[in-house]
TIRO-2110 file (N, C-alpha, C; in Angstrom, 1 decimal):
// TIRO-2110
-23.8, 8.1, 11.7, N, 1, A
-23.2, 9.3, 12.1, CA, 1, A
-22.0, 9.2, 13.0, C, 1, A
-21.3, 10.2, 13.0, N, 2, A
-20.1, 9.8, 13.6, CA, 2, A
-20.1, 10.0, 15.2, C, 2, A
-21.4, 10.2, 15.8, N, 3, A
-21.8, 10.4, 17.6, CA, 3, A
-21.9, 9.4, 17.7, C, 3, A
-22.5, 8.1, 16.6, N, 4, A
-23.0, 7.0, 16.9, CA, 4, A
-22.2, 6.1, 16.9, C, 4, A
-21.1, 6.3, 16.0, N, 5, A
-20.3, 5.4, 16.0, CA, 5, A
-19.2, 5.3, 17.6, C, 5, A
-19.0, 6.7, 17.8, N, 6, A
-18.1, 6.8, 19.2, CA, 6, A
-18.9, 6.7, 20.3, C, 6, A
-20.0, 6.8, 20.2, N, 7, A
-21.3, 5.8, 21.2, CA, 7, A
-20.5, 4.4, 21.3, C, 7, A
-20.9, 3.8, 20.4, N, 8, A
-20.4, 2.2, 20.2, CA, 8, A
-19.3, 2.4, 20.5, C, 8, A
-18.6, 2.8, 20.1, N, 9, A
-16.8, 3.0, 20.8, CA, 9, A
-16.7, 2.7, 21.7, C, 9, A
-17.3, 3.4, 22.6, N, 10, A
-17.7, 3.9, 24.0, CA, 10, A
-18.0, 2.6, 24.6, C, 10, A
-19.5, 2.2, 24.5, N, 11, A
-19.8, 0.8, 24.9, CA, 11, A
-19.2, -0.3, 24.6, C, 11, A
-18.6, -0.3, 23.5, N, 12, A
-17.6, -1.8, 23.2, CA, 12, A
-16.4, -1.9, 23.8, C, 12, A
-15.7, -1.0, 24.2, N, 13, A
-14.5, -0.6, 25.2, CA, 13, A
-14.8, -1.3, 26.8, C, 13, A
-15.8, -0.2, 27.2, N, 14, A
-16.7, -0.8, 28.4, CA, 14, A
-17.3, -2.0, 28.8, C, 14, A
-17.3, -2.7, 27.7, N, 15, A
-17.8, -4.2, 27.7, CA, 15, A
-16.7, -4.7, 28.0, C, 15, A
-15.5, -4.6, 27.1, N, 16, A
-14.5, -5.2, 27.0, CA, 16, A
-13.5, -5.2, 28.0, C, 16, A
-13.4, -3.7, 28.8, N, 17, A
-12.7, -3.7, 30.1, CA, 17, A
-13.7, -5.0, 31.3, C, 17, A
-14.7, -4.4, 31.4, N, 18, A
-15.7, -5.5, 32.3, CA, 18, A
-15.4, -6.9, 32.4, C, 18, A
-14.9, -7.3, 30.8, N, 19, A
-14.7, -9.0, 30.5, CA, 19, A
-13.8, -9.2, 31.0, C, 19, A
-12.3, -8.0, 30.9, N, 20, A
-11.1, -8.6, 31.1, CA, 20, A
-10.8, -8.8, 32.6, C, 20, A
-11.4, -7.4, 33.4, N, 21, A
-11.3, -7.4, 34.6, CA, 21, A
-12.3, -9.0, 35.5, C, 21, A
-12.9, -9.4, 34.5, N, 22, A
-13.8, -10.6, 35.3, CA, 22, A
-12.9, -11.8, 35.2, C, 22, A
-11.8, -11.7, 34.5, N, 23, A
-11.0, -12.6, 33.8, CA, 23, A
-9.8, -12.4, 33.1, C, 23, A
-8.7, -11.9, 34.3, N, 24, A
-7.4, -11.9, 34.3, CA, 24, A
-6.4, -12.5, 33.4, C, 24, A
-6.7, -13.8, 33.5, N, 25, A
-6.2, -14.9, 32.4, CA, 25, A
-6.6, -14.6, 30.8, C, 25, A
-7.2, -13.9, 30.3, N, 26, A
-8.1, -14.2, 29.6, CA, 26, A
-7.1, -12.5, 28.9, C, 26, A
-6.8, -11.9, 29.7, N, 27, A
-5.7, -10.6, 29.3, CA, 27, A
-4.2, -10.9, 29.2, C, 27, A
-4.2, -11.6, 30.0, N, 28, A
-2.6, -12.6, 29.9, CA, 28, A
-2.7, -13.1, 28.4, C, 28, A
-3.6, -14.0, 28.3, N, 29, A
-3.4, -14.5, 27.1, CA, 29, A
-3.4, -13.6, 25.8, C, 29, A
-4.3, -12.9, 25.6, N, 30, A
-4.4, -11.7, 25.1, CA, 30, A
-3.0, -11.0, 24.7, C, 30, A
-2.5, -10.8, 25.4, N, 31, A
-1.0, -9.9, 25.6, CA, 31, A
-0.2, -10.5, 25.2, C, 31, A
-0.1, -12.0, 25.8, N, 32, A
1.0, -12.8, 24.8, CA, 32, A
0.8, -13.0, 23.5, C, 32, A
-0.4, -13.5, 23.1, N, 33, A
-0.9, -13.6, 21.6, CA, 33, A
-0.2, -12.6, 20.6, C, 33, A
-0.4, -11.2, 21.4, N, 34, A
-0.2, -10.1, 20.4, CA, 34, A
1.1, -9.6, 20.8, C, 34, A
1.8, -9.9, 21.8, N, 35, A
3.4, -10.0, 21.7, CA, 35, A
3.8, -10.7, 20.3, C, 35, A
3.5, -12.7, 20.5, N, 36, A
3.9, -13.1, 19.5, CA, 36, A
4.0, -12.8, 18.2, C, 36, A
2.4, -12.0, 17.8, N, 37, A
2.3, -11.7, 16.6, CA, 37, A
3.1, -10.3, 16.5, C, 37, A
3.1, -10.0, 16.9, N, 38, A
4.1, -8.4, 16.8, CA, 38, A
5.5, -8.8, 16.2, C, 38, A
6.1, -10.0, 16.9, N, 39, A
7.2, -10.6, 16.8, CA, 39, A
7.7, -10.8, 15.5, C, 39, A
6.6, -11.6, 15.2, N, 40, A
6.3, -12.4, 13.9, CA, 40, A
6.1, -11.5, 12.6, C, 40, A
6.1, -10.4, 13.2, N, 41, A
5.4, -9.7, 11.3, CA, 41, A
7.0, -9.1, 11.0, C, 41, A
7.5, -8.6, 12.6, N, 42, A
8.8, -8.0, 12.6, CA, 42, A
9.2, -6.6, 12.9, C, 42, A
10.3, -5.9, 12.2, N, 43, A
10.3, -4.7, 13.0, CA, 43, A
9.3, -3.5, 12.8, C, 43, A
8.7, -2.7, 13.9, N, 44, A
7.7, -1.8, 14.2, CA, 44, A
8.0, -1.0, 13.1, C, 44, A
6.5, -0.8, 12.0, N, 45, A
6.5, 0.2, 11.3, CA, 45, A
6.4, -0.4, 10.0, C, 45, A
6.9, -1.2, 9.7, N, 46, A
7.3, -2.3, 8.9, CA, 46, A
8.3, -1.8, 8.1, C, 46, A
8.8, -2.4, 6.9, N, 47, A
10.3, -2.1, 6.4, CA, 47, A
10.3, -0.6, 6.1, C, 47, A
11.9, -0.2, 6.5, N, 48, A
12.0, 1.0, 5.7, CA, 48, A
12.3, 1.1, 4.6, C, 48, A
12.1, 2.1, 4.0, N, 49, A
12.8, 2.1, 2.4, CA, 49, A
13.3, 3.6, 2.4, C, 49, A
13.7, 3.7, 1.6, N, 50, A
14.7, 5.1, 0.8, CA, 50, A
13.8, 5.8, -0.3, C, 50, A
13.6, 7.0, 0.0, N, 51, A
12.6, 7.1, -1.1, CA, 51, A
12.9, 7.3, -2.7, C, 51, A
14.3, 7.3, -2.8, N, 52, A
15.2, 7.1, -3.9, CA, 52, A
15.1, 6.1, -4.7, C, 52, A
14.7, 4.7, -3.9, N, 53, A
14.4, 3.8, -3.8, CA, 53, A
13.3, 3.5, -4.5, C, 53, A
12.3, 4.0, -3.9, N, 54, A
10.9, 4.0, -4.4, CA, 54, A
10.9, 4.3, -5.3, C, 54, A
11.7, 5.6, -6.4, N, 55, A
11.2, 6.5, -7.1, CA, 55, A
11.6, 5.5, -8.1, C, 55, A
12.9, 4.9, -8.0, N, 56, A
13.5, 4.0, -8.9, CA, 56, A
12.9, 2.8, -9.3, C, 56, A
11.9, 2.0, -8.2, N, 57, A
11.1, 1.2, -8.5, CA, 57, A
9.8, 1.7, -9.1, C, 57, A
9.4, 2.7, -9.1, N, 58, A
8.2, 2.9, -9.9, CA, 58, A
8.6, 3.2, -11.4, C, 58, A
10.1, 3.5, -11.7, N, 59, A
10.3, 4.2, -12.8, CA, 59, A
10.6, 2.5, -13.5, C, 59, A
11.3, 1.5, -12.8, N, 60, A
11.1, 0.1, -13.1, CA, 60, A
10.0, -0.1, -13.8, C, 60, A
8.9, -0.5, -12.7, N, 61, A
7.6, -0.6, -13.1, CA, 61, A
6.5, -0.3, -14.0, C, 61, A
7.3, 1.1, -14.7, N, 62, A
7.2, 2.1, -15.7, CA, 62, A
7.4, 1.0, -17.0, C, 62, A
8.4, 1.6, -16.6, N, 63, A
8.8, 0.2, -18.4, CA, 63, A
8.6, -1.2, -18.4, C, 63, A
8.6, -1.7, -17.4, N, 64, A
8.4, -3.0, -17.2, CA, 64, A
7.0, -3.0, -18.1, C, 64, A
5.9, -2.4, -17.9, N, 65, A
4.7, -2.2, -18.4, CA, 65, A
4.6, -1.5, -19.7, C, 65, A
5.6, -1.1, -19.9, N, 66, A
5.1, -0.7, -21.7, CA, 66, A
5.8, -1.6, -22.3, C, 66, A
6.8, -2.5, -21.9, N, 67, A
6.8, -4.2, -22.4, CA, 67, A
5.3, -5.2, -22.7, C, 67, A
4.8, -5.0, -22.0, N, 68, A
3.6, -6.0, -21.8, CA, 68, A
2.7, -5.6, -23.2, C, 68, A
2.4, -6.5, -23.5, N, 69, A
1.0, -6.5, -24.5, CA, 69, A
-0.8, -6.3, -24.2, C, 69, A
-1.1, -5.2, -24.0, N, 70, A
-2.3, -4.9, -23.7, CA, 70, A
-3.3, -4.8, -24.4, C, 70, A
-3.7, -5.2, -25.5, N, 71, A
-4.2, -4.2, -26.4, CA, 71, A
-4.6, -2.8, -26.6, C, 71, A
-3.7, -2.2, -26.5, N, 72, A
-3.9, -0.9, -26.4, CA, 72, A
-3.6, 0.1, -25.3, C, 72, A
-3.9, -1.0, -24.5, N, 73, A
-3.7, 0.1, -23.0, CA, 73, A
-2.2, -0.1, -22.0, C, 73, A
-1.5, 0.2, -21.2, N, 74, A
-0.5, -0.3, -20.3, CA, 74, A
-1.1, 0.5, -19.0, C, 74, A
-0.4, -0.3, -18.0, N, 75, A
-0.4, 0.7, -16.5, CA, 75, A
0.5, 1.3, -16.3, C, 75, A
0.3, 2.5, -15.5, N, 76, A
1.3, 3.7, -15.6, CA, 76, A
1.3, 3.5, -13.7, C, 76, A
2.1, 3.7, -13.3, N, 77, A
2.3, 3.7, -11.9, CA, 77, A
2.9, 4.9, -11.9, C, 77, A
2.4, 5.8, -10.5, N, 78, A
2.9, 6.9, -10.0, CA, 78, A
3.0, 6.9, -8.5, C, 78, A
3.8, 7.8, -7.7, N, 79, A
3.7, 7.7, -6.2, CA, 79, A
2.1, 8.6, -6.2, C, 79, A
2.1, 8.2, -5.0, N, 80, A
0.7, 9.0, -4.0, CA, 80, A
0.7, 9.3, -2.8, C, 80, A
-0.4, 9.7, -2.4, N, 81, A
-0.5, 10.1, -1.0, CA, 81, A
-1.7, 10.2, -0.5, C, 81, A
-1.8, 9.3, 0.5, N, 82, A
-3.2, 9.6, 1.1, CA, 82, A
-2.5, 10.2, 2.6, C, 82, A
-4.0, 11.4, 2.9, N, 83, A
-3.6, 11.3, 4.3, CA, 83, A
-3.2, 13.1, 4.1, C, 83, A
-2.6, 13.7, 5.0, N, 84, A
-2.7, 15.0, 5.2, CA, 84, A
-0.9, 15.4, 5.2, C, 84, A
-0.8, 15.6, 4.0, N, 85, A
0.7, 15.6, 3.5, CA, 85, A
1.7, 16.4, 4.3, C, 85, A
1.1, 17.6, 4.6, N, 86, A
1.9, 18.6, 5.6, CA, 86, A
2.1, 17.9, 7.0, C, 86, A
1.1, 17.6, 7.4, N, 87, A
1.2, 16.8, 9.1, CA, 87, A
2.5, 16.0, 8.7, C, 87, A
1.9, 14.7, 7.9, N, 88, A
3.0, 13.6, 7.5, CA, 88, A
4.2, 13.8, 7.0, C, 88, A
4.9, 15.1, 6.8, N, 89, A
5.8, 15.6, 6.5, CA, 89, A
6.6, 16.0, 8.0, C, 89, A
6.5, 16.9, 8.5, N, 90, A
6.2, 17.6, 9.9, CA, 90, A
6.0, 16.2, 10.9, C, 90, A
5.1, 15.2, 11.0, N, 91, A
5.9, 14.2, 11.8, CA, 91, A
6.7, 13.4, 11.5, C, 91, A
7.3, 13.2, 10.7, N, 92, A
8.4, 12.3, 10.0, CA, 92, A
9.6, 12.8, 10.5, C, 92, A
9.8, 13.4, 10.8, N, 93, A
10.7, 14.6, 11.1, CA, 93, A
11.3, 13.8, 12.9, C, 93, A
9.8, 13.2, 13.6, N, 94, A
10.2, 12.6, 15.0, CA, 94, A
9.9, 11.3, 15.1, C, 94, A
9.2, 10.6, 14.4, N, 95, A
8.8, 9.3, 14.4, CA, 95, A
7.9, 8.8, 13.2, C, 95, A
8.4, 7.5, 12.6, N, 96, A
7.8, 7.7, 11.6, CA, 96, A
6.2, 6.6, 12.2, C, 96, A
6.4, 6.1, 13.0, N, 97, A
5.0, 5.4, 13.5, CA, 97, A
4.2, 6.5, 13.5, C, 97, A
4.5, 7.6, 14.5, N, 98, A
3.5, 8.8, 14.5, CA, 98, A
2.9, 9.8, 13.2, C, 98, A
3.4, 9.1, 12.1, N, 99, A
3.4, 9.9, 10.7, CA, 99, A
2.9, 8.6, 10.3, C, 99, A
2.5, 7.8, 10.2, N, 100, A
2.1, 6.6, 9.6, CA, 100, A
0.7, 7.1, 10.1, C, 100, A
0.0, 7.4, 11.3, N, 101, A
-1.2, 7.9, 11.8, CA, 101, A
-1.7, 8.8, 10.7, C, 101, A
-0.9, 9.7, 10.5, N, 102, A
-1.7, 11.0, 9.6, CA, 102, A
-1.5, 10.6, 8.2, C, 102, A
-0.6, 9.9, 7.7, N, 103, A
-1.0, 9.5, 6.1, CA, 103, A
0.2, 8.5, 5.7, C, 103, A
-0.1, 8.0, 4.5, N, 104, A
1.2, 7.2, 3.9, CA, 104, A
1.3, 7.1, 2.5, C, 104, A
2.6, 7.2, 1.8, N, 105, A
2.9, 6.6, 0.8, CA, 105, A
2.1, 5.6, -0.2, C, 105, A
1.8, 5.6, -1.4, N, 106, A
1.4, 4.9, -1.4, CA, 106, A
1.7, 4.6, -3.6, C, 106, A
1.6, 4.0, -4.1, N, 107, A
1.9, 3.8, -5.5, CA, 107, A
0.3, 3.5, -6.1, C, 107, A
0.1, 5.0, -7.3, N, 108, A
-1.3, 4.4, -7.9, CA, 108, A
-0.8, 4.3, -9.4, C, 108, A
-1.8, 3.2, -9.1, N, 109, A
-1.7, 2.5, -10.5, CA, 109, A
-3.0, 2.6, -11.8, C, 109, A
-2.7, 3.1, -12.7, N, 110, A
-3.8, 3.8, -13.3, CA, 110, A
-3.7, 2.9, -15.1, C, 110, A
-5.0, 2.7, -15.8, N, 111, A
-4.9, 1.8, -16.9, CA, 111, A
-5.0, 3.1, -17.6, C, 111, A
-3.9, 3.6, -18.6, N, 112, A
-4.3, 4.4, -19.9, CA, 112, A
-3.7, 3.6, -21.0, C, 112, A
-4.2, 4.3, -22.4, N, 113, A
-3.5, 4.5, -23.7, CA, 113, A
-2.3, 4.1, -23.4, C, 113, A
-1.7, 2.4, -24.7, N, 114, A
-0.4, 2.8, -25.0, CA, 114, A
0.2, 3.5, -25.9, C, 114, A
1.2, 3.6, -25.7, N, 115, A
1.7, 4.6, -27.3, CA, 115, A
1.6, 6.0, -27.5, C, 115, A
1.9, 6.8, -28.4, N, 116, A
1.9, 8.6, -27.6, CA, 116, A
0.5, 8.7, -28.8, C, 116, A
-0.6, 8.2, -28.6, N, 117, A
-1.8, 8.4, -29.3, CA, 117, A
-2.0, 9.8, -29.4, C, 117, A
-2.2, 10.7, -30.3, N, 118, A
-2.9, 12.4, -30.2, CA, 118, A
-4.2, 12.4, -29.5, C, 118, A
-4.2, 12.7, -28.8, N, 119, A
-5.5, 13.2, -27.8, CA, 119, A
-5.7, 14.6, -27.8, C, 119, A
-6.9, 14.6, -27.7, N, 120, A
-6.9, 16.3, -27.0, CA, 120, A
-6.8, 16.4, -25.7, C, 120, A
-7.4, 15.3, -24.5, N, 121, A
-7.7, 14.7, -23.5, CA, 121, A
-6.8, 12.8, -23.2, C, 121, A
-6.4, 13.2, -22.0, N, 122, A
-6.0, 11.7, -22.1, CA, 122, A
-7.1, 11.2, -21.0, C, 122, A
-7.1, 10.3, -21.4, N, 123, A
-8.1, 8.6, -21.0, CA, 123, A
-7.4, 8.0, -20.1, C, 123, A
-8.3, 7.9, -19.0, N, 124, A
-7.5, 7.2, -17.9, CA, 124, A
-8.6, 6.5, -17.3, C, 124, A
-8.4, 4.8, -17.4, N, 125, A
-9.2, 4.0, -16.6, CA, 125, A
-8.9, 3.8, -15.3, C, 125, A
-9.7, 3.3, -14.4, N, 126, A
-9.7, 3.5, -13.0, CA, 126, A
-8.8, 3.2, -12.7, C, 126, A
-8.5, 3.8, -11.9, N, 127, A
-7.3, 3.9, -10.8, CA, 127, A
-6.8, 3.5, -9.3, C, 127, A
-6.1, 2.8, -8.8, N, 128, A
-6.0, 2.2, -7.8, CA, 128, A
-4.9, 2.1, -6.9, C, 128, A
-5.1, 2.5, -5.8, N, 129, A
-3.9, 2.9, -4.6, CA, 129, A
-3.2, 1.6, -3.9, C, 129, A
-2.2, 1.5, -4.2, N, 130, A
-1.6, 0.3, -3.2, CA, 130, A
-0.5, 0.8, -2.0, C, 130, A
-0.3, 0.1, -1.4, N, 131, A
0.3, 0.4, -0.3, CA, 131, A
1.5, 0.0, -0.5, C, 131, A
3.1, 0.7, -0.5, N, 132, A
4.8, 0.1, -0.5, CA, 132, A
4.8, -0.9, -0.3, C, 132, A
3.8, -1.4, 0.6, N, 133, A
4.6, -3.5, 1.2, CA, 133, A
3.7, -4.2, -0.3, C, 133, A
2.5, -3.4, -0.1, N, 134, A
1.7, -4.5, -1.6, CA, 134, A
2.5, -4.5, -3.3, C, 134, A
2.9, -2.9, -3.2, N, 135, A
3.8, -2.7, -4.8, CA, 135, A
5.2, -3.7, -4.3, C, 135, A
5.8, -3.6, -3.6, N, 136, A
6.8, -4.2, -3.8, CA, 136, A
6.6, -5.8, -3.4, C, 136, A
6.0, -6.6, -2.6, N, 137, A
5.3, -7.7, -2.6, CA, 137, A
4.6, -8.3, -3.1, C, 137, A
4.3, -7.6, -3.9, N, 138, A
2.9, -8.4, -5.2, CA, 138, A
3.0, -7.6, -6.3, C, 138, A
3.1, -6.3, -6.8, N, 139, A
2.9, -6.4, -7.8, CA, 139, A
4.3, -6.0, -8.7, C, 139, A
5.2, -5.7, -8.2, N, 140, A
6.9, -5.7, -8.7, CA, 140, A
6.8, -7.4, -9.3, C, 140, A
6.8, -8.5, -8.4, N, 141, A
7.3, -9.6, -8.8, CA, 141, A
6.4, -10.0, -9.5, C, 141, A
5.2, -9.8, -9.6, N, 142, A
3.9, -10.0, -10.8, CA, 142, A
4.9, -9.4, -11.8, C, 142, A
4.9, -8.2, -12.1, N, 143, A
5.2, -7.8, -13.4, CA, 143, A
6.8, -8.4, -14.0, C, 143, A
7.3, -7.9, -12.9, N, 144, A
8.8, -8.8, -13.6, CA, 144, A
8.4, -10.3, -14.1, C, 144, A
7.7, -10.7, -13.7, N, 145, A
7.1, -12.5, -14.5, CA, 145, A
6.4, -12.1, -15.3, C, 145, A
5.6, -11.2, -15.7, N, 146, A
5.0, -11.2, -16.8, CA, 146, A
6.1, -10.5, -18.0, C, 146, A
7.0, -9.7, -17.6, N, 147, A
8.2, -9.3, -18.5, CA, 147, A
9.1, -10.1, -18.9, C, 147, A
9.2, -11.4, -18.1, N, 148, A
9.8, -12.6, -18.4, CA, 148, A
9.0, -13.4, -19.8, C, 148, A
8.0, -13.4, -18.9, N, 149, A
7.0, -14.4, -20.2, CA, 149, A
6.5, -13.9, -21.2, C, 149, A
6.7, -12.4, -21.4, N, 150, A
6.2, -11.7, -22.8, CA, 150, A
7.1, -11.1, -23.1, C, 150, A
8.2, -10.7, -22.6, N, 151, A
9.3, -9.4, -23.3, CA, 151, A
9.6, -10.4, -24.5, C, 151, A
10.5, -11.5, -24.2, N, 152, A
11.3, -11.6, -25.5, CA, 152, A
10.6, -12.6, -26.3, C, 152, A
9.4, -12.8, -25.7, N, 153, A
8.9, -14.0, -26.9, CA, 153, A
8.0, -12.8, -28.3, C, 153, A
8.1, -11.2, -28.0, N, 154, A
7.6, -10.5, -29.4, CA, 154, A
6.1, -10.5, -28.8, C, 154, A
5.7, -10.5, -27.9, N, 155, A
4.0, -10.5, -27.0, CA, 155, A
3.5, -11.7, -26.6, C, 155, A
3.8, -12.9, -26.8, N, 156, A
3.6, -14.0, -26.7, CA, 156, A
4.5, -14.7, -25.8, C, 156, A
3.5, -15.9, -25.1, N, 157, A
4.3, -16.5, -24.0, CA, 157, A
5.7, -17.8, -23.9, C, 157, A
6.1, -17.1, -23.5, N, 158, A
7.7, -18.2, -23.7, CA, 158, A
7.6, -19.8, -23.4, C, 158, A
END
């Protein structure tokens, strides 16, 4: 339940102030650690993009995937949104860290039907949300290789 969990909140906080205060050093270190790593991932928020940008990369991604040989089926990428769209709209507007809190962007990737099959109903296998740093980090350069190795070999690997 959710009393119980902000219970534990509560006490794990309190533990953790207790430890630091017994052991100064031990928050020093602490603070640097997570300076460094801060450093290291890079700038706060993490990259920007253009959402022009995005739109154009999912429309990539689009074709990139009705290249591929599936038997039958291709992935269809669309943008998304988790999170509470009006807030995240409305604080974007003053920070986008503070709009990263109430929701984010995000590209789902869904397995249907290739080909304009007549349906009455379209068929859509499960579906799955990635995050902007993951679509463009993993699965943009996944697919561009796999459009390498199957576009012009006719479905087969080059």
């Amino acid at each position: 339940s959710p009393l119980l969990v902000a219970v534990y909140g509560v006490m794990a906080l309190a533990e953790a102030r207790r430890v630091l205060k017994q052991n100064p050093e031990l928050l020093r270190q602490l603070s640097l650690a997570i300076r460094e790593r801060l450093r290291a991932v890079g700038p706060r928020g993490g990259p920007r993009v253009e959402f022009e940008a995005v739109v154009a990369d999912v429309a990539h991604a689009n074709a990139l995937a009705r290249q591929l040989p599936w038997g039958g089926w291709r992935l269809r990428f669309s943008l998304g949104f988790r999170g509470r769209p009006r807030a995240f709209l409305w604080a974007s507007r003053f920070s986008t860290s503070f709009a990263r809190l109430l929701g984010n962007v995000t590209v789902d990737v869904e397995y249907v039907p290739a080909g304009g099959a007549e349906r009455d109903f379209e068929e859509i296998r499960p579906c799955r949300a990635v995050a902007l740093e993951q679509f463009h980090g993993f699965v943009m350069p996944a697919l561009v290789q796999l459009a390498q190795d199957f576009g012009a070999g006719g479905g087969e690997a080059a």
